[in-house]
C-alpha positions as CSV (number, residue, x, y, z in Angstrom):
1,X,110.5,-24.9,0.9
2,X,112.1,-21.2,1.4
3,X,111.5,-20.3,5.4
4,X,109.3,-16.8,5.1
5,X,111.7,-13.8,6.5
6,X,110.2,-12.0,9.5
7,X,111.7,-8.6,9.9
8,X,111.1,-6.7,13.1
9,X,111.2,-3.8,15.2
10,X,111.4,-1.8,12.9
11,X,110.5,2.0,11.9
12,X,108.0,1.3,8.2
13,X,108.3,4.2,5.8
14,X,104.9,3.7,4.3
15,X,102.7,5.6,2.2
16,X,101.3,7.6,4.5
17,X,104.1,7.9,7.3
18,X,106.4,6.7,9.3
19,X,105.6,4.2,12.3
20,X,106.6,1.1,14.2
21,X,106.3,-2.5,13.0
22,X,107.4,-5.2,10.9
23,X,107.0,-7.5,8.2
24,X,106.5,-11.1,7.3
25,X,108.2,-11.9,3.6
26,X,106.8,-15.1,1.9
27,X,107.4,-16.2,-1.8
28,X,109.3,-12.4,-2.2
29,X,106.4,-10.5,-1.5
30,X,105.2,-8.8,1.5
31,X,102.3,-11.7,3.1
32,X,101.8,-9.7,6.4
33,X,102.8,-6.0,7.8
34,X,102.2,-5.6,12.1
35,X,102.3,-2.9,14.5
36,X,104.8,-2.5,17.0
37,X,108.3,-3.1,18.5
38,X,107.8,-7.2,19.4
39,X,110.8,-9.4,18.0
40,X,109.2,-12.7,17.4
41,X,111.1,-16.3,17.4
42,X,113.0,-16.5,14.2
43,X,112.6,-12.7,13.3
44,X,115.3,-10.5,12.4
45,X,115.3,-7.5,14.9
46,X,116.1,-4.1,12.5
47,X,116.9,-2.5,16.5
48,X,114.4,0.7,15.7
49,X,116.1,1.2,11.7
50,X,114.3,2.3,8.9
51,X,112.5,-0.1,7.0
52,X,111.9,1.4,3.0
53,X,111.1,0.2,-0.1
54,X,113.9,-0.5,-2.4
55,X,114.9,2.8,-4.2
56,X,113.1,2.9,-8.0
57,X,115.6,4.6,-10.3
58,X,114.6,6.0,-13.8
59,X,118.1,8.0,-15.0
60,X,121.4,7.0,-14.4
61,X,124.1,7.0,-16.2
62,X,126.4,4.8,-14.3
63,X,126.4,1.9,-16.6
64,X,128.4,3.9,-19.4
65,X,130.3,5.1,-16.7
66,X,131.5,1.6,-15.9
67,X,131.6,1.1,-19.8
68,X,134.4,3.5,-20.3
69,X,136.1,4.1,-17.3
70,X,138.5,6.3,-19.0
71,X,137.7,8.3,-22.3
72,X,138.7,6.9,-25.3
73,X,139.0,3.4,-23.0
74,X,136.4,0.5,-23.2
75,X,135.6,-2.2,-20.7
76,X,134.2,-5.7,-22.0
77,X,130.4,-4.9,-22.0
78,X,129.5,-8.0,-19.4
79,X,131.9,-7.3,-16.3
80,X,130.7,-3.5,-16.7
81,X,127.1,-4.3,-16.5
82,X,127.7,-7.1,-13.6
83,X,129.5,-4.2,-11.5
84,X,127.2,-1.7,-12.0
85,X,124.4,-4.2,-10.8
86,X,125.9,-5.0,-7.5
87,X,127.1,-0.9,-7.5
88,X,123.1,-0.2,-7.5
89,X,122.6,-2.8,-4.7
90,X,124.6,-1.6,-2.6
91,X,123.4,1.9,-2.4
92,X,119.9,0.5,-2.5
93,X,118.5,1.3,-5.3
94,X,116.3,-2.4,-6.5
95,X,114.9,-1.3,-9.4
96,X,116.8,0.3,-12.4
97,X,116.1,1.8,-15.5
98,X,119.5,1.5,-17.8
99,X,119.9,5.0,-19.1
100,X,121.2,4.0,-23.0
101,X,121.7,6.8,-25.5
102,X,120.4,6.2,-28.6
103,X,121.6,8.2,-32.3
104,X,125.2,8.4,-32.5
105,X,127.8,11.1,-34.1
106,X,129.8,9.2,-37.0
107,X,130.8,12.2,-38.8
108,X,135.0,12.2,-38.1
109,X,135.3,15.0,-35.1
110,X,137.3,14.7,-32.3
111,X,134.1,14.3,-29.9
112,X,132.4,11.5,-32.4
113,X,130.6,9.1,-30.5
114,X,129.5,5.5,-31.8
115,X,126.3,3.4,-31.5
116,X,126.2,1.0,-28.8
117,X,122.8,0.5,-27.2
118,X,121.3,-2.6,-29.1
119,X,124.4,-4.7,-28.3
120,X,124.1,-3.6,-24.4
121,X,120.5,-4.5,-24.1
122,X,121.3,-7.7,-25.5
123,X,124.1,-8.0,-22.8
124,X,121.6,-7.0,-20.2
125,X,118.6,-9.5,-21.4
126,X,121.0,-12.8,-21.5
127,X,122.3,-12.0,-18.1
128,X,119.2,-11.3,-16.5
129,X,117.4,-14.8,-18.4
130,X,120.8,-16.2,-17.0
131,X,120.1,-15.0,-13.3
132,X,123.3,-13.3,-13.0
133,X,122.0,-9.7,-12.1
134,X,120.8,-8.7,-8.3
135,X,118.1,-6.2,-9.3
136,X,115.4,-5.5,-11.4
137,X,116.9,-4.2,-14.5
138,X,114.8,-2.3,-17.6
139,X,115.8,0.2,-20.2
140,X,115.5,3.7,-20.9
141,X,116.3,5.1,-24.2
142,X,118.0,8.3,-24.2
143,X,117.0,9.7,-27.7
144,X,119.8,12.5,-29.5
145,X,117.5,14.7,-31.1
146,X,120.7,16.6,-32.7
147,X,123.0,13.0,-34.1
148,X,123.3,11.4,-37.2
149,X,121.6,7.6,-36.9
150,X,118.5,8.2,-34.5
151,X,115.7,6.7,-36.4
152,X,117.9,3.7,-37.4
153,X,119.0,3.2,-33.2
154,X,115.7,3.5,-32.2
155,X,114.4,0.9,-35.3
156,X,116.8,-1.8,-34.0
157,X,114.3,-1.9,-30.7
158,X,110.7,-3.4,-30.4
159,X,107.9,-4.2,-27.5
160,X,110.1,-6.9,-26.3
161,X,113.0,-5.5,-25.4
162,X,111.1,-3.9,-21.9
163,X,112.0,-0.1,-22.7
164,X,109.9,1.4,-20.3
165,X,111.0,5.5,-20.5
166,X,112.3,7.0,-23.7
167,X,114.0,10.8,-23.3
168,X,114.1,13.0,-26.0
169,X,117.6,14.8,-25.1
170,X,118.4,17.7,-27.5
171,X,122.2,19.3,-26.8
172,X,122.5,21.2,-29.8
173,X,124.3,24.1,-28.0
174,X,122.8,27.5,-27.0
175,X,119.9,26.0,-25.7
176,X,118.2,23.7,-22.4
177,X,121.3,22.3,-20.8
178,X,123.8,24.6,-23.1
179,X,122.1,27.7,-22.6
180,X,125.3,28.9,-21.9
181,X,127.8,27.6,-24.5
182,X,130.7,28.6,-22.4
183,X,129.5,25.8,-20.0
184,X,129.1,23.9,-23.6
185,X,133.0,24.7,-24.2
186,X,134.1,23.6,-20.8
187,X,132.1,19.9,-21.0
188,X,133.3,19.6,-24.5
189,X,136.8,20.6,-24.7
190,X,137.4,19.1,-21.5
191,X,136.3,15.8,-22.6
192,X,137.2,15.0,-26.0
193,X,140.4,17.8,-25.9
194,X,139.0,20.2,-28.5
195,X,141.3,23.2,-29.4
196,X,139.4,26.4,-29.3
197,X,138.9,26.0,-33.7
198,X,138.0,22.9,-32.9
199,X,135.1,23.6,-30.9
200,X,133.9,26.2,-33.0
201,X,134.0,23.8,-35.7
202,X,131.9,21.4,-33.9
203,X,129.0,24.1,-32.9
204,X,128.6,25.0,-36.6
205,X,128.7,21.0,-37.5
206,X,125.7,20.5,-34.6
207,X,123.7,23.4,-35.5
208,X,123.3,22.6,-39.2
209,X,122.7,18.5,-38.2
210,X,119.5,20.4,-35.9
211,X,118.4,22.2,-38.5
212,X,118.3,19.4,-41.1
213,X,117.0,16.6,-38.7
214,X,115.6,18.3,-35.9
215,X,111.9,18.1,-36.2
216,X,112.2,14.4,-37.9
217,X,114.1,13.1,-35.3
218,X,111.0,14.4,-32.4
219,X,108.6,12.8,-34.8
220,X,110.6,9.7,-34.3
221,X,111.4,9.2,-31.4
222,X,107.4,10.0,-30.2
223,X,106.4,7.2,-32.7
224,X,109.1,4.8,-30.4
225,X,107.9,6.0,-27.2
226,X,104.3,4.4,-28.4
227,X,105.4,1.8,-30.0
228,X,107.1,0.7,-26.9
229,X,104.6,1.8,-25.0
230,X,107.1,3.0,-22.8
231,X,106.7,6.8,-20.8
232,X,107.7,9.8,-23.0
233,X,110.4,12.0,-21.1
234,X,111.4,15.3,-22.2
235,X,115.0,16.6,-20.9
236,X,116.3,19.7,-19.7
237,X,113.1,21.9,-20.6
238,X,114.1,25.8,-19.9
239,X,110.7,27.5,-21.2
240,X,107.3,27.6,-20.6
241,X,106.7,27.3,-24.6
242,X,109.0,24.3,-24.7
243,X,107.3,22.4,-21.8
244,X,103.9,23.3,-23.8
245,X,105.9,21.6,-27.2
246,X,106.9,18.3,-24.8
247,X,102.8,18.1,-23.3
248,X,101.8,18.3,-27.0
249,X,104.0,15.2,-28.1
250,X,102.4,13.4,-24.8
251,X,105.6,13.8,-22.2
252,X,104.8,12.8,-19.0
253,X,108.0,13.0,-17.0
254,X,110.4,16.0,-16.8
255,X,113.7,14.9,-16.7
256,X,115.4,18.1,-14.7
257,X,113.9,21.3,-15.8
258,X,116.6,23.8,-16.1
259,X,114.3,26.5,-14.9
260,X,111.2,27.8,-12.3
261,X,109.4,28.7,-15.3
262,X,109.7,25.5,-16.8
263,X,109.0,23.5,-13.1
264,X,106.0,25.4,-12.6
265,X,104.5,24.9,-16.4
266,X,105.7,21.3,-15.9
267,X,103.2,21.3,-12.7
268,X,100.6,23.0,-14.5
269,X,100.1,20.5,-16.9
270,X,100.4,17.3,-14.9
271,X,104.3,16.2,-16.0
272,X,106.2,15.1,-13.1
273,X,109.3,16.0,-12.7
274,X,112.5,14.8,-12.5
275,X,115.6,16.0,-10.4
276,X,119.3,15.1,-10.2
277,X,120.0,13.9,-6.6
278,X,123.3,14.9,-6.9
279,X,122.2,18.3,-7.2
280,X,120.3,18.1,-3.5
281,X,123.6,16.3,-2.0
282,X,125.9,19.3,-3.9
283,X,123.9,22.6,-3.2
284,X,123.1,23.3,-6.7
285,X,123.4,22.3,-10.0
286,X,126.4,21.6,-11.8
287,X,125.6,23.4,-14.9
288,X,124.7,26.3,-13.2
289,X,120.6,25.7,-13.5
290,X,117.9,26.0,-11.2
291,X,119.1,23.8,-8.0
292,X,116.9,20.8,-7.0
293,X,116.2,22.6,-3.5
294,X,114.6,25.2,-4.9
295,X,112.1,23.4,-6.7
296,X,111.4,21.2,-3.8
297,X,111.1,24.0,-1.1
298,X,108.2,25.4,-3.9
299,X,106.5,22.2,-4.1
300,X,107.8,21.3,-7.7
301,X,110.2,18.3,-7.6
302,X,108.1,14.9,-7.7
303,X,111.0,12.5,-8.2
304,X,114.8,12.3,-7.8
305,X,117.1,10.7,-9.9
306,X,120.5,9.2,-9.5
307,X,121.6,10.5,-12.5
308,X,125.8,10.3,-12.2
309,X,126.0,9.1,-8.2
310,X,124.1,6.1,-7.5
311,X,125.0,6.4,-3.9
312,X,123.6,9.5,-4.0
313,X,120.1,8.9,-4.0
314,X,119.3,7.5,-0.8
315,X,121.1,10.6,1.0
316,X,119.4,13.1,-1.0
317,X,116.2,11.9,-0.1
318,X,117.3,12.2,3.7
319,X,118.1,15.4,2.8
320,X,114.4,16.0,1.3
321,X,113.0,14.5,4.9
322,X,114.5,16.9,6.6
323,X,113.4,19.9,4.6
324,X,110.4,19.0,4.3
325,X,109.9,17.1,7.9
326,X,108.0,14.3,6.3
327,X,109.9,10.9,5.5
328,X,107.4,9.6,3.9
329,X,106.6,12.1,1.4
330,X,110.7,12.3,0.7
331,X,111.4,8.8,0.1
332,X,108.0,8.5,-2.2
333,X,110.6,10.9,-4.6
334,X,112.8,7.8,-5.1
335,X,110.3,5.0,-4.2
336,X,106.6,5.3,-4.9
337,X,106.8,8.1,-7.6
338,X,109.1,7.0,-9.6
339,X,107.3,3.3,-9.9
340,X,104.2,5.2,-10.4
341,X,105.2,7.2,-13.4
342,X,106.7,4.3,-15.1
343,X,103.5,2.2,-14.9
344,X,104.6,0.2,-11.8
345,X,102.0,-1.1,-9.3
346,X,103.7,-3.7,-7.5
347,X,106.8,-2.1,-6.3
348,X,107.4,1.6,-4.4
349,X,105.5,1.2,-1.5
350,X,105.4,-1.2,1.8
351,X,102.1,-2.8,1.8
352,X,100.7,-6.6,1.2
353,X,101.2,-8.1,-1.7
354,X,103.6,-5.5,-3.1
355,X,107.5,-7.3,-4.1
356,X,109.8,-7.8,-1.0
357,X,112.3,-4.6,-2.6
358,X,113.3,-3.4,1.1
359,X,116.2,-1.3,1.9
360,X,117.4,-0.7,5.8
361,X,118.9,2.1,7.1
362,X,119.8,4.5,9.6
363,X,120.3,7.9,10.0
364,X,123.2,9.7,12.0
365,X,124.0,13.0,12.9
366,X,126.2,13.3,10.0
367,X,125.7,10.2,7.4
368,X,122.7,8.0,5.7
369,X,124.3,4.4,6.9
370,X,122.8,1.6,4.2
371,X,122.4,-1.7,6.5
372,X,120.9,-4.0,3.9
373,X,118.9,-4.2,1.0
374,X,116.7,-7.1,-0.3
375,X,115.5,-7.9,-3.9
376,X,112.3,-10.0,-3.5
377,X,112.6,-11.0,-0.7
378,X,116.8,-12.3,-0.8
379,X,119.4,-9.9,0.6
380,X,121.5,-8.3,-2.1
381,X,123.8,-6.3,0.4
């Protein structure tokens, strides 16, 4: 029989604050939480750390990162996954939500881009039946309003395939993200190599696809969301009206707002939302929208996301604590929210019977230091 894991001595980020005590781990869930600094026989003494639940993460796009780790260069689909497994251990994060895009360019431009999604979940589901992954791993379907195969991608996926949050992402330029299509110019030329005819090219090419698929590709991609039963996202809302548009299709989640107006509308009608940690960590947002900050000093950021810097989520919420002087209500942006909005109810939060996902840390003058994380109960780092 597996020994139960007695953790001590420790400081328990729980749901309603922060205090002294520790935990007794049986069968991968929590059996037993107690009060105080006492180091039993047999415990491990956390010497006054942190003590958190494992970090719940809903966007990332490190996989396709680790995917192509150069453009125009491919890495064999199961080392890439394997790597960014033990990448998300490490910087705590226990729970995952594999950000796959969905509808795929085939049209011959420079910045083309082909399907790949089904064959990666596939990847994903034989290695997790095969117990070769750390962490919890689900899927979240990143749906290209403006691309040329949408409703066929998002056919190739049922109720089995546990897609729990699918995103409808529109980058037809001039708008949400690409308000500014200079910043457009600068992601696009800069990654595929476009010549300035090129690019122009390309705009006209995406904003006829809009216009002709546009509204049949939202349609779609609502009618997926249900039949997965998975949580409707929007993505880079910038307008009041267009935050009304993603309540009236049934979007729950925000996936980062570009905007006050749009944060605030998103509050109004009971969407969470969704910011980029890297945008706490960097000061502001690299595509020149509202910063994450902001929202949170206003009391409209609910969850925090990854997105391109998986290490980056633990220090932005650090970063949250100290704005906000409340650990708890910080690290419920990448713990208990996020599991929450995603259906979730037995990960997110310390308390009995919930899943052993624990991450230990510390906090320094000048760095977030990551002790170790467990995954039901067994150390992954």
């Amino acid at each position: 029989m597996t020994q139960d894991l007695i953790l001590a001595n420790a400081r328990l980020v729980l749901p309603d604050g922060v205090r002294t005590g520790g935990l007794r781990i049986s069968k991968g869930r929590i059996a037993d939480i107690s009060d105080g600094a006492a180091v039993p026989k047999g415990a491990l003494d956390l010497g006054g750390d942190f003590l958190a639940p494992g970090l719940v993460e809903l966007h990332t796009d490190n996989l396709e990162r680790h995917l192509a780790p150069r453009p125009k260069t491919n890495w064999p689909h199961r080392p890439a996954i394997m790597a960014h497994d033990r990448e998300l251990a490490a910087t705590g994060i226990t729970t995952v939500f594999d950000a796959l895009r969905v509808g795929s360019i085939l049209t011959d431009h420079k910045a083309k881009y082909d399907k790949y999604a089904r064959q990666i979940a596939d990847d994903i589901a034989q290695m997790r039946a095969a117990g070769a992954l750390k962490i919890s791993h689900h899927l979240h379907l990143r749906a290209e309003v403006c691309s040329e195969t949408l409703i066929e991608e998002l056919d190739e996926f049922g109720p089995d395939d546990r897609v729990g949050i699918v995103s409808m992402m529109d980058h037809t330029p001039g708008q949400r993200q690409f308000s500014d299509i200079d910043k457009f110019k600068d992601y696009v030329c800069g990654k595929h190599g476009l010549d300035t005819a090129g690019f122009e090219a390309y705009v006209a090419f995406l904003l006829g696809l809009q216009t002709r698929v546009g509204a049949r590709h939202e349609a779609a991609t609502v009618a997926a969301a249900a039949r997965f039963k998975a949580s409707l996202a929007s993505h880079d809302d910038t307008t009041a009206a267009q935050v009304a548009a993603s309540h009236g299709h049934g979007v729950t989640l925000a996936e980062f707002p570009t905007t006050v107006e749009a944060a605030h509308a998103c509050h109004d009608l009971g969407i969470a939302t969704i910011m980029g940690a890297p945008n706490i960590v960097r000061g502001g947002s690299h595509s020149g929208n509202v910063a994450a900050m902001r929202l949170a000093e206003i009391d409209r950021l609910d969850i925090l996301s990854s997105d391109y810097v998986p290490a980056g989520l633990l220090i932005a919420a650090v970063r949250l604590s100290e704005v906000w002087d409340d650990m708890a209500r910080a690290m419920a942006t990448v713990t208990a929210n996020p599991a929450k909005a995603v259906g979730f109810t037995d990960r997110g939060v310390i308390d009995t019977g919930a899943r052993a996902d624990l991450i230990r840390f510390a906090q320094t003058d000048a760095d977030v230091v990551l002790r170790q994380v467990w995954s039901q109960g067994a150390q992954v780092a």
